[in-house]
N, C-alpha and C positions, 0 to 999 in steps of 0.2 A: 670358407663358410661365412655367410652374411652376420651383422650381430643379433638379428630376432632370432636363427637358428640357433647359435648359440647358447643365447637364453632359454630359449626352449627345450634346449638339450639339457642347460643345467638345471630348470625346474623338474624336468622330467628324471633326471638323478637324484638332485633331494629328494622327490616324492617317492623315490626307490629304497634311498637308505631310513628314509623313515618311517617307510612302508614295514621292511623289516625289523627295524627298531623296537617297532610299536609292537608287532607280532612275539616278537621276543620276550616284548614285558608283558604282554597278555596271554603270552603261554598257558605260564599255571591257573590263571583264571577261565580260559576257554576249556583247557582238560578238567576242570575242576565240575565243569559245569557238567561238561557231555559224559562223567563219570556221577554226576549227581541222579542218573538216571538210569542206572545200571541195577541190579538186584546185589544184594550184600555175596550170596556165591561168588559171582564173576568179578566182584571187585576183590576177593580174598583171593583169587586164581591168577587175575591179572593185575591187580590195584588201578592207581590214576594213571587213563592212560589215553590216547586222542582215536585209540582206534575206537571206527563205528560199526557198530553190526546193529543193525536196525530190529532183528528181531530179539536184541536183549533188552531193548530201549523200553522204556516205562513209565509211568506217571506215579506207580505205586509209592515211592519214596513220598514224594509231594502229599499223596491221596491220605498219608499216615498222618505227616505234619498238621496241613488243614484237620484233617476232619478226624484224628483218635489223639493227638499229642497236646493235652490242655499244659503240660508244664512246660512243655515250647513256647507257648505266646506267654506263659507267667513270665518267662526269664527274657523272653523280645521284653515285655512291657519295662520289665526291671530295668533293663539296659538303654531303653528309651529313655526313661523316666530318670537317670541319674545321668546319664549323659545331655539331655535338654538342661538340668538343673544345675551342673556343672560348666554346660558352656555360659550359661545367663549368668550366674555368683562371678565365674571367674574373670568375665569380661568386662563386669561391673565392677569389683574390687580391685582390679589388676589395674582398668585404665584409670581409675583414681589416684591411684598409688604410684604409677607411671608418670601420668597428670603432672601430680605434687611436685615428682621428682624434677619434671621438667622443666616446669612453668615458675615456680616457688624460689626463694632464695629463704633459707631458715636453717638455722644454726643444728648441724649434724647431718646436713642434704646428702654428702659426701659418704660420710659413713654410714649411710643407709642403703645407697647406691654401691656401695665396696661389700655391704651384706649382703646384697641383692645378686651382684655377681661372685661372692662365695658360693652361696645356698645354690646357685646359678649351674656349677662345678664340682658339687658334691654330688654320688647319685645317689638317686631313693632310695637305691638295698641299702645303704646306711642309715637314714635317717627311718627305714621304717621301723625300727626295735622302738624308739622310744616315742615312736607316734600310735604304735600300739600301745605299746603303756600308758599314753594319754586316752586311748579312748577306753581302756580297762576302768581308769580312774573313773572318767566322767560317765561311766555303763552307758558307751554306746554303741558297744561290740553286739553285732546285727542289726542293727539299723542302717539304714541308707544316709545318714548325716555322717555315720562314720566311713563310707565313703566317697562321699561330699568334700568334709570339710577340709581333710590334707590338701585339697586341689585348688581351694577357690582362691586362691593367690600364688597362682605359677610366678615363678621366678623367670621362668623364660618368656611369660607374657608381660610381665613388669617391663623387664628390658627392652619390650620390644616396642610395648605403646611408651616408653620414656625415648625409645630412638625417635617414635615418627613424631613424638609431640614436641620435640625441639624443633620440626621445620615449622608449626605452625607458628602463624606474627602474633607475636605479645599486643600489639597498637590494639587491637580487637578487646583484650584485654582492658588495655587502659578506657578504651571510648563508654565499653559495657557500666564502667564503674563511674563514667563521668555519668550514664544516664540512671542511674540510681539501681543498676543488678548487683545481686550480690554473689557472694567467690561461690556457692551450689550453683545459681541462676546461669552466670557467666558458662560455667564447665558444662550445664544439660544442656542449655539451651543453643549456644554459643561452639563451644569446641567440641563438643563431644560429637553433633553433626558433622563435623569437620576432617573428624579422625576414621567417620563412617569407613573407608576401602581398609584401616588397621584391623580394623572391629571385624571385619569381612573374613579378610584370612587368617586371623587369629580363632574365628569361629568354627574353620575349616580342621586346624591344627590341635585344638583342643577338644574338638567333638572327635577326632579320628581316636585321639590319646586317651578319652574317655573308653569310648565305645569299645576300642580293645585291652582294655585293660584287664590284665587276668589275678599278677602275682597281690596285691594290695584288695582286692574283694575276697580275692580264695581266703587271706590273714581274717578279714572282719566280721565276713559274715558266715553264719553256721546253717541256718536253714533252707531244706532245698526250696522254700515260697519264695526266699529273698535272694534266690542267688540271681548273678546276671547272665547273658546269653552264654561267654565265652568259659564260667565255669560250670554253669549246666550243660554244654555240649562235652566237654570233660569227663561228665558222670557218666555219659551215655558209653563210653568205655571200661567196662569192668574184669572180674578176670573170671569170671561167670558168663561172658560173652559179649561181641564189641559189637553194635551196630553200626557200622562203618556208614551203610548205605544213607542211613537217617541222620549221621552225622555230616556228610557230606552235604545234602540235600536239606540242612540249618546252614551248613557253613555258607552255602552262594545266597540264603535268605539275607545272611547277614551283610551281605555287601549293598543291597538297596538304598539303606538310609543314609550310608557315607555318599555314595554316587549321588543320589536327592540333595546333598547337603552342599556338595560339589557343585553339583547342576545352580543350585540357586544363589551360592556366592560368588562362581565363577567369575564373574565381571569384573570383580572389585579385588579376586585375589594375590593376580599379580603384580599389579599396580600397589597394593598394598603392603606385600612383600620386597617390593621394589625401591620403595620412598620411607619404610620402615626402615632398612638395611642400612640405606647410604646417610643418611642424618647420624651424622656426630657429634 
């Protein structure tokens, strides 16, 4: 066999096992969907399932959402709305803090950096008793700041914009200051552009971490106006009766804004992920 054939042959095998691959992990998303169109019956008879019978197929699920479920787009808007304002705080305070840690020489760097990967390696079920009690104090239990504010300085995104901002050149640095910018001017203007494909896929990783967050909103917030998508769809299961159908048919609504969010940082997130990673 000549070598273009065998090349041929071997593109034509990757595109085989990743053909599969891919199907595999889009499993539960493709039955997720073609069951989002089923009537609540046939999905209590059969549940999530990939067979199609065309004459159980329906828009009705959908036709509820749109046009009779006003507290479905309350809890979309909520969960847009803390998920936007969470990726913006925390990419803003995070690559600051990151920034500092990189760029800066200043007496305790080290031990802020050995906090940072503490805090880094503890998980949230611990830390959430007494971040609750923080926001008991400061009464901000049901409000959206109270699920805001634990977030806007991840420790996994400290870490991560302090990884990529060690590759950027300090010389930039020094030139900025020989022309009269100052250490704000330098960072916005300067590096912060620089760090753009971090910013990218940290935008990707923090909005996903938002948007499904279930156990720290269900702790905060009490009423059904402010809850977000993932515990308002929650409700919709009682034990007075489960709407499956309508539950399903929120859950594949809910995938739109991460795939959008994907779709528009894609460029920059592997590359991001990639030169994040390896800087030591």
């Amino acid at each position: 066999m000549n070598p273009k054939k065998k090349l041929k042959l071997a593109k034509w095998g990757a595109n085989l096992v990743f053909g599969v691959i891919s199907f595999v992990a889009l499993f539960p998303i493709i039955s997720l969907i073609i069951s989002s169109f089923m009537p609540s019956s046939v999905l209590m008879r059969n549940g999530i399932t990939l067979n199609i019978n065309f004459n159980q197929l329906s828009l009705a699920n959908y036709s509820y959402i749109f046009g009779k479920s006003a507290e479905y787009w309350t809890w979309y808007g909520n969960s847009l709305m803390i998920s936007v304002l969470t990726i913006v705080l925390s990419l803003f305070f995070s690559s600051m803090v990151g920034y500092a840690l990189a760029m800066y020489d200043f007496k305790g760097r080290n031990f802020f950096f050995l906090l940072v990967l503490f805090i880094l390696m503890v998980p949230f079920e611990i830390l959430m008793l007494p971040l609750y009690q923080l926001m008991i104090t400061t009464q901000l239990i049901n409000t959206y700041f109270a699920v805001v504010l634990p977030l806007i300085v991840a420790p996994v995104a400290v870490f991560f914009f302090r990884q990529y901002a060690l590759g950027l050149p300090k010389e930039l640095m020094d030139a900025a200051r020989i022309d009269g910018s100052t250490e704000y001017g330098i960072f916005f203007k300067i590096m912060l552009p620089l760090m753009g494909p971090s910013l990218a896929a940290m935008a990707i990783l923090q909005g996903l971490a938002s948007w499904n967050n279930f156990l720290w909103p269900l702790l905060v917030l009490r009423s059904n106006d402010m809850f977000t998508l993932p515990i308002g769809l929650a409700t919709l299961l009682t034990p007075y009766g489960n709407n499956y159908d309508v539950l399903i048919a929120g859950s594949v609504m809910t995938i739109i804004p991460i795939v959008l969010l994907f779709i528009f940082f894609q460029r920059y997130f592997v590359s991001g992920l990639t030169v994040g990673g390896v800087k030591g």
